[in-house]
Wavefront OBJ file of the C-alpha trace (Angstrom):
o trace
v 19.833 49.847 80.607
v 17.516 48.454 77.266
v 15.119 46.395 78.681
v 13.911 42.986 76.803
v 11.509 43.942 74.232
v 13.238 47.262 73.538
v 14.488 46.453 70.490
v 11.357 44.792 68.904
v 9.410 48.377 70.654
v 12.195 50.176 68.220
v 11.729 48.162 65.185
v 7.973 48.852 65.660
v 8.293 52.575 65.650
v 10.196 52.636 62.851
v 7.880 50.414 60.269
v 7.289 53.239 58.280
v 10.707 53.670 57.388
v 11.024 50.083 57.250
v 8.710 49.454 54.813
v 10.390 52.173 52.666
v 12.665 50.011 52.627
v 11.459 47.063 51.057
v 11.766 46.706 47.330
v 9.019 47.613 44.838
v 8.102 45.845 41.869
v 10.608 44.889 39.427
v 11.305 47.621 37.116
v 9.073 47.360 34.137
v 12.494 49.461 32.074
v 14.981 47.715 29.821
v 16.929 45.214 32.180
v 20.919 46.148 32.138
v 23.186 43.834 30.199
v 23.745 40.513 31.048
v 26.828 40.067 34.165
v 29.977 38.645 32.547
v 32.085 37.739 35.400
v 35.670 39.139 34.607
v 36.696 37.057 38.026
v 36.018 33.423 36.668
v 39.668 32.818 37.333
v 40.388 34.875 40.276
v 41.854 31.901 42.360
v 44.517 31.552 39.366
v 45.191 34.869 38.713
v 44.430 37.456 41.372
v 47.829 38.895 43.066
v 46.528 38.315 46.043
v 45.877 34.055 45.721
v 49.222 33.666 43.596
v 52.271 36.695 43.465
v 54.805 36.077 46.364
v 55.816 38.887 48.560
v 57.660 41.723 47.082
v 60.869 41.891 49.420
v 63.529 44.855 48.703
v 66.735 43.189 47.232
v 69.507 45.306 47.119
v 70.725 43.882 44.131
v 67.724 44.459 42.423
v 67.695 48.619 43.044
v 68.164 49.388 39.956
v 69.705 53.413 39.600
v 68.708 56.250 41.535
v 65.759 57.155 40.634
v 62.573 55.866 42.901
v 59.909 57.616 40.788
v 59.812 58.574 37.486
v 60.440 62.565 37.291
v 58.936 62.728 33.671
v 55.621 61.691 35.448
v 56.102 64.528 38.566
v 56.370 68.069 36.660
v 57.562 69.932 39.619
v 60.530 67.759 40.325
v 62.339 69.046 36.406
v 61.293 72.213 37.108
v 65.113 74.585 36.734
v 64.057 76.415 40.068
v 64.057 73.318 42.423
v 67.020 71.954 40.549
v 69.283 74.841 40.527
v 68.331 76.010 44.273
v 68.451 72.361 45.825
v 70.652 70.285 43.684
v 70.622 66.647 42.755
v 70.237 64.676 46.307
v 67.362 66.949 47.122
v 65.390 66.346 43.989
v 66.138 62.376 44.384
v 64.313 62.744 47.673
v 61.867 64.597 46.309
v 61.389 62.142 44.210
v 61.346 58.914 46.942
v 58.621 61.219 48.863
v 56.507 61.251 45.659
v 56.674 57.071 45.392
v 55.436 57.122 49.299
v 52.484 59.984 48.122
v 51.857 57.670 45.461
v 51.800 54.252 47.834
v 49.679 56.255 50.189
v 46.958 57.301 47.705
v 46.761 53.786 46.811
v 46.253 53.036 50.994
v 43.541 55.669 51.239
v 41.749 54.699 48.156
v 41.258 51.061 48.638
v 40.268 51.422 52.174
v 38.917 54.679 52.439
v 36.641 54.838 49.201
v 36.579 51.145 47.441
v 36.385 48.507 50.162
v 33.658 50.397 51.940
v 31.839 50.458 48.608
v 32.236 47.236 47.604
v 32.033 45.638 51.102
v 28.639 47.095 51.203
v 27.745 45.406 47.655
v 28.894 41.905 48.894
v 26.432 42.681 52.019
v 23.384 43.154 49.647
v 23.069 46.966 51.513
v 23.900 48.791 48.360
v 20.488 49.476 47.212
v 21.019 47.984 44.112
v 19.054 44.628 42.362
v 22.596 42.870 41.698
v 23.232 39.329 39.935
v 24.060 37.108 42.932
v 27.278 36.782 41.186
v 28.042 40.099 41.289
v 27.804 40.112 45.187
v 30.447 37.493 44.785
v 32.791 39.019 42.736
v 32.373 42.352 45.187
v 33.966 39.595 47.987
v 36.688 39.143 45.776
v 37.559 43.141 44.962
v 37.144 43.691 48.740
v 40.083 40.879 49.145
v 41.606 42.558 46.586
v 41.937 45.847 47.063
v 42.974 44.721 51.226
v 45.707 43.172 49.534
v 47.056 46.166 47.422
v 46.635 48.413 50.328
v 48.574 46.281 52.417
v 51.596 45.738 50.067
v 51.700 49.394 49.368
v 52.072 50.490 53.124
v 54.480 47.769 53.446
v 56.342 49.075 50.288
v 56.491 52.394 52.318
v 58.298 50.492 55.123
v 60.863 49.143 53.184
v 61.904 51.894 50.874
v 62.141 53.814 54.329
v 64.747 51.023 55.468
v 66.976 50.781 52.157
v 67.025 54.841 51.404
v 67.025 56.240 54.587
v 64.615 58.821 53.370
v 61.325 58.825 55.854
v 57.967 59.548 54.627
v 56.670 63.114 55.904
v 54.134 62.528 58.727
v 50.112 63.891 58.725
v 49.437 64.528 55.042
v 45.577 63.031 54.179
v 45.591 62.544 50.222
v 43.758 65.401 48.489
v 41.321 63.218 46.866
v 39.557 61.958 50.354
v 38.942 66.330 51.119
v 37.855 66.617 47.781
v 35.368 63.845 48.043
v 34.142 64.923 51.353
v 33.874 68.258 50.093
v 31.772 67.064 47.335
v 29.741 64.480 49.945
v 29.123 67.811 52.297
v 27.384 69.865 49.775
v 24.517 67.130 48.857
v 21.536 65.922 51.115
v 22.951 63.041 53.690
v 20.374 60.651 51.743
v 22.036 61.009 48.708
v 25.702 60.341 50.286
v 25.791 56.557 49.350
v 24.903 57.544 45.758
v 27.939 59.873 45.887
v 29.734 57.131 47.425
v 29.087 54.753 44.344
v 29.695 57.167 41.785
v 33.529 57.910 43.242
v 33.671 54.010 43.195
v 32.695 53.832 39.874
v 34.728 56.698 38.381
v 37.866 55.904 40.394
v 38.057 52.212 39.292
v 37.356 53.103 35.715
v 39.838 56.291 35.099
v 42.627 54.656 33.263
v 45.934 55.442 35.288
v 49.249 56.288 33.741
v 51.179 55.021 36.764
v 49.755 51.600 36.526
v 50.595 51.242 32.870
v 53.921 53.530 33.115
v 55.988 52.370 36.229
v 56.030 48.391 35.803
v 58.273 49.448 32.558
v 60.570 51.849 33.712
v 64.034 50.131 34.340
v 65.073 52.746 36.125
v 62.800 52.304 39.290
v 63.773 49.287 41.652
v 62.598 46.030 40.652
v 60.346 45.507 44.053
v 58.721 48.827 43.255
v 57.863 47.999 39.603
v 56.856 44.431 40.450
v 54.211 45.793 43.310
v 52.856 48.426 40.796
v 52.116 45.376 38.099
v 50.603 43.187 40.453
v 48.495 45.857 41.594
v 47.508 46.634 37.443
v 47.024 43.391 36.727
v 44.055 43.064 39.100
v 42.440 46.438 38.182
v 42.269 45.086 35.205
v 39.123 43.159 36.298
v 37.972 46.020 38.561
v 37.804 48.567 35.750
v 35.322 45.783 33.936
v 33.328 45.223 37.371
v 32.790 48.796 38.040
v 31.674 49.467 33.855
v 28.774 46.821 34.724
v 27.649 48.458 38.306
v 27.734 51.293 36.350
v 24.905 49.712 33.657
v 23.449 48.741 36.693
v 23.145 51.848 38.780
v 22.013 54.604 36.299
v 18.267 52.514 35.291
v 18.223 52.535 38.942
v 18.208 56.280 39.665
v 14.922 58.442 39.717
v 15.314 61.930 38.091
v 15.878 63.616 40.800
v 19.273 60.785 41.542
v 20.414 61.058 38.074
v 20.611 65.136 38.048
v 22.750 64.816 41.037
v 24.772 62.123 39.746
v 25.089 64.306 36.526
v 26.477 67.609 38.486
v 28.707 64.909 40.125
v 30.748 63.644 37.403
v 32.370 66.750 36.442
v 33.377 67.158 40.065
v 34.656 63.503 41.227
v 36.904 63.396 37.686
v 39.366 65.810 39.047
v 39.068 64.690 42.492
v 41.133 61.845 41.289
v 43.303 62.805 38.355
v 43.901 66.421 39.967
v 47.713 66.426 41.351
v 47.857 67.402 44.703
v 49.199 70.310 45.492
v 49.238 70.423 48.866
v 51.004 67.363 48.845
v 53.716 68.291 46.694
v 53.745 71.686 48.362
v 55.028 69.963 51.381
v 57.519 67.666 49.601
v 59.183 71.116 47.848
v 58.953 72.594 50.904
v 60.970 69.610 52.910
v 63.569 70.687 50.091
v 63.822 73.810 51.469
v 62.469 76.049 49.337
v 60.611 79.101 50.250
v 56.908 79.809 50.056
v 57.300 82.192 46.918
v 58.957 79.494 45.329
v 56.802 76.545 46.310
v 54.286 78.760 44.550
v 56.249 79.602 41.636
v 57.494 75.985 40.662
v 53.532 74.245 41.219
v 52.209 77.654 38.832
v 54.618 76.939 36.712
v 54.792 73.314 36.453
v 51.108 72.373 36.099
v 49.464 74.964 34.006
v 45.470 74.635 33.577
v 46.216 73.477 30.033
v 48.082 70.581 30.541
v 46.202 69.469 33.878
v 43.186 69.572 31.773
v 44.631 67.364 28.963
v 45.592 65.181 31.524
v 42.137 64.654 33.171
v 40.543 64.700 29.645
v 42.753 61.829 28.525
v 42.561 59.890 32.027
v 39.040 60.117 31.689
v 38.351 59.340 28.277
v 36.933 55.709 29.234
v 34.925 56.597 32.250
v 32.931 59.425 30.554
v 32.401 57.482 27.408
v 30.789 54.331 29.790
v 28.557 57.464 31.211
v 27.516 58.543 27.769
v 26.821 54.836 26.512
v 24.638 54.326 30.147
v 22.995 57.644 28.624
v 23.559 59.630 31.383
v 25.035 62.292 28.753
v 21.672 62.336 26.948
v 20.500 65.012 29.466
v 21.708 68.195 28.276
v 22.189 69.594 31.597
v 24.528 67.053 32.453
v 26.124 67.239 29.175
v 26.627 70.898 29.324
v 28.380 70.898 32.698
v 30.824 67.749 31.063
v 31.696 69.670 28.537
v 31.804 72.820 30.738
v 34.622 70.709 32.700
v 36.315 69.792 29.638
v 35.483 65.900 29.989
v 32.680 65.286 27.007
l 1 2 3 4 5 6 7 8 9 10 11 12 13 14 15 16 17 18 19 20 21 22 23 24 25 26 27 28 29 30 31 32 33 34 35 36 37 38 39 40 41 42 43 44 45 46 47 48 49 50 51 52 53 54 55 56 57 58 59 60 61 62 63 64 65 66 67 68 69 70 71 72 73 74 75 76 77 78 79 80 81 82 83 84 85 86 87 88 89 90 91 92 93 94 95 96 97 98 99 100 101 102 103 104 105 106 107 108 109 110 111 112 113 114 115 116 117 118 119 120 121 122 123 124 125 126 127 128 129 130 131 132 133 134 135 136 137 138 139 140 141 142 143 144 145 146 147 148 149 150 151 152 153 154 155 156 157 158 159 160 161 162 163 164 165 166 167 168 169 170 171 172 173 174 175 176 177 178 179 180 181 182 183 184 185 186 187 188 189 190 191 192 193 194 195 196 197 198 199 200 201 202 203 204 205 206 207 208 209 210 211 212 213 214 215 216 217 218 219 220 221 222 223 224 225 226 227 228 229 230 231 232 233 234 235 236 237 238 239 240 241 242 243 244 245 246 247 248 249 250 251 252 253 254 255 256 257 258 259 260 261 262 263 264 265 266 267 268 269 270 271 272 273 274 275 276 277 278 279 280 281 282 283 284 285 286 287 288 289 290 291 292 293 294 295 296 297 298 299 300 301 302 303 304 305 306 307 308 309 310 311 312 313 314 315 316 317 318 319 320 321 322 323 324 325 326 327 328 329 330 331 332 333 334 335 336 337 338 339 340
């Protein structure tokens, strides 16, 4: 049992790592760009404070299509089509709207809300504009909300296709990123933490500019995907300025690893998961040679690297104008990656 005064014994056996702790001096370097609020209207505007619930209509279904198959390779490939036939590849396709719901799950609450939560807190270890801490409230509401409209998307589109989501798969960006976490010293995990924020808010995503337009998909689906846009709108801009805030704040050794990082948490993200889709094929009952046959066919290294390249067009170019870019080590292994 602790015994009164244990605590205060702790705290005094740990000054030295308390005092570690405590800021410095203010940073005699070039201060980072004035905070401009992209949230001054988030009452008004965020999804969240104003968009009603998205309920399924059956009126409103649209065709029979759930996910665009132009955006999921694998699903045209001749192979699935001519050994399954047409229902199985319209599954298919309602199990790639639930992959897609779920990555949107994991990643708010797995890898942005624990971020930004922290920010709001003041326990980043970053010298924010009290304003920013506010605005990290508001992202953390946010990106709650879009989690919890997405799972109950899943729900629904269960209901009205009859079509269950498959059971146990984690998205392959959360292994990648602990993958990436594992091979760096446990000090420098909240840094890696950060950067995955950063570069995840700040990819541009087809899906969020693609689905709310395609008049094929249901209307609740295409409504939930541009409520969810509409607020990363103001994310992406957040993110670019705790981005201009972060890199000053990195010593040389910090900014090296960050540097090695970036070629590795781009693909993370805009990678497609195979394992994932390996599952969905194999639900249509193909065999392992050809679960193997349609992903090596359908996403060549070619086109998954124009597709990162283009997704990540924005994010690099904030990296290069923070300067992170000017070292050439860092440089070399973005350009090695195909992103610079």
């Amino acid at each position: 049992m602790r015994t009164t005064g244990a605590y205060r014994q702790q705290a005094l056996s740990e000054l030295a790592a308390i005092r570690e702790r405590v800021p410095g001096p203010a940073s005699t370097g070039p201060p980072p760009p004035a905070y401009r609020s992209a949230f001054g209207k988030w009452d008004d505007r965020a999804s969240v404070r104003t968009k009603p619930s998205r309920p399924f209509r059956e009126e409103h279904a649209g065709g029979d299509i759930y996910f665009p198959p132009e955006l999921v390779p694998a699903s045209t490939h001749p192979l699935l089509e001519e050994t399954v036939g047409p229902d199985a590849v319209r599954e298919f396709l309602i199990h790639q709207l639930y992959a897609y719901l779920r990555f949107t799950v994991d990643l708010e609450m797995s890898a942005v809300v624990p971020v930004t939560s922290r920010i709001s807190l003041g326990r980043s270890g970053l010298e924010l504009p009290d304003r920013m801490r506010m605005d990290a409230f508001k992202i953390s509401t946010d990106e709650a909300w879009h989690a919890q409209f997405s799972h109950d998307l899943i729900a629904q589109m269960e209901s009205a296709t009859g079509v269950r989501s498959l059971p146990g798969h984690e998205p392959a960006f959360l292994r990648r990123l602990e993958e990436v976490g594992g091979e760096i010293g446990s000090d420098l995990r909240p840094l890696s933490d950060l950067l995955f924020a950063v570069v995840s808010e700040t990819l541009v995503s087809s899906l969020l500019s693609e689905l709310p337009k395609d008049r094929r998909l249901p209307v609740v689906v295409r409504e939930v995907v541009a409520d969810h846009a509409e607020d990363e709108g103001r994310h992406h801009a957040y993110f670019k300025d705790l981005l201009f805030h972060l890199w000053p704040a990195l010593d040389d050794r910090q900014r090296r690893v960050a540097g090695d990082l970036l070629p590795r948490l781009v693909p993370a993200f805009l990678e497609p998961d195979y394992a994932g889709l390996a599952r969905g094929l194999f639900h249509c009952g193909l065999s392992r040679e050809q679960v193997a046959q349609v992903i090596e066919e359908s996403y060549p290294d070619a086109e998954v690297e124009r597709r990162i390249r283009e997704g990540s067009t924005a994010t690099v170019r904030y990296f290069r104008e923070v300067g992170a870019l000017d070292d050439s080590a860092t440089r070399s292994v973005c350009e090695s990656a195909g992103i610079a």
